[in-house]
N, C-alpha and C positions, 0 to 999 in steps of 0.2 A: 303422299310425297311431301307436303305443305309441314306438313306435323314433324316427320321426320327431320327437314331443316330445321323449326323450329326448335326441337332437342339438341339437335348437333350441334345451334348457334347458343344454347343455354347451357351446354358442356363447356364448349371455345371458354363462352363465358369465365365459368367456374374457375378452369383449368389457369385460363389467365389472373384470375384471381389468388389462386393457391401459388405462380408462381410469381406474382408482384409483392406477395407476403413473405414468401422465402428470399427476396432480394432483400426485405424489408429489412426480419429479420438477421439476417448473417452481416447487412450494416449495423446493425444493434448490438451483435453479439463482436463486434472488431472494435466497436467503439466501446463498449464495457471492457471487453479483455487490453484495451490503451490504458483504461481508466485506470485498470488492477495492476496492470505494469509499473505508473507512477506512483500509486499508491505502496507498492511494494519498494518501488526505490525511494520516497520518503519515508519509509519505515526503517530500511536501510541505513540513509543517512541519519534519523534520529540515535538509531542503535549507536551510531560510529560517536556522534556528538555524546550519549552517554557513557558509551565507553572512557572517552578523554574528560570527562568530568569526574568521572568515579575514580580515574588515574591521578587526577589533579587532586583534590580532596585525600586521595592516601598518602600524596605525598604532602601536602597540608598536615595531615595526621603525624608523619613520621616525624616532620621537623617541630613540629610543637610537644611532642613525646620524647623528644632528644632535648630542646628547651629545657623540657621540665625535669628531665636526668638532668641537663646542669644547674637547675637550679635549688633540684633538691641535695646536690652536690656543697653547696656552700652554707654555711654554718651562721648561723645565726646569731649575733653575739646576744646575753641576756641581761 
């Protein structure tokens, strides 16, 4: 009988073990998937920032490409 408790109370054991690891875990795994949530919206935001820079810059381009039609526009006396 003595023996048998003894097993039963080394199961408890176990059993409490495997589920203080599954608490552990699934805190783990909410605080990673927060992680990857911000991570994903700074990614987001980076994109949006490149986007408007690569807008900005084209139209840089345009107006310095239209410059230079007017400048290759006017004549050069010799």
């Amino acid at each position: 009988m003595h023996m048998e408790i003894g097993k039963f109370t080394e199961l408890e054991e176990k059993i409490k073990h495997i589920v203080s690891e599954q608490v552990f875990l699934k805190k783990q795994i909410t605080i990673l998937e927060d992680a990857l949530k911000n991570k994903e919206s700074e990614i987001e935001e980076y994109k949006n920032r490149f986007r408007v820079l690569e807008e900005e810059r084209d139209s840089v381009r345009a107006r310095v490409d239209s410059l230079l039609d007017l400048l290759a526009d006017i004549e050069v006396p010799k």
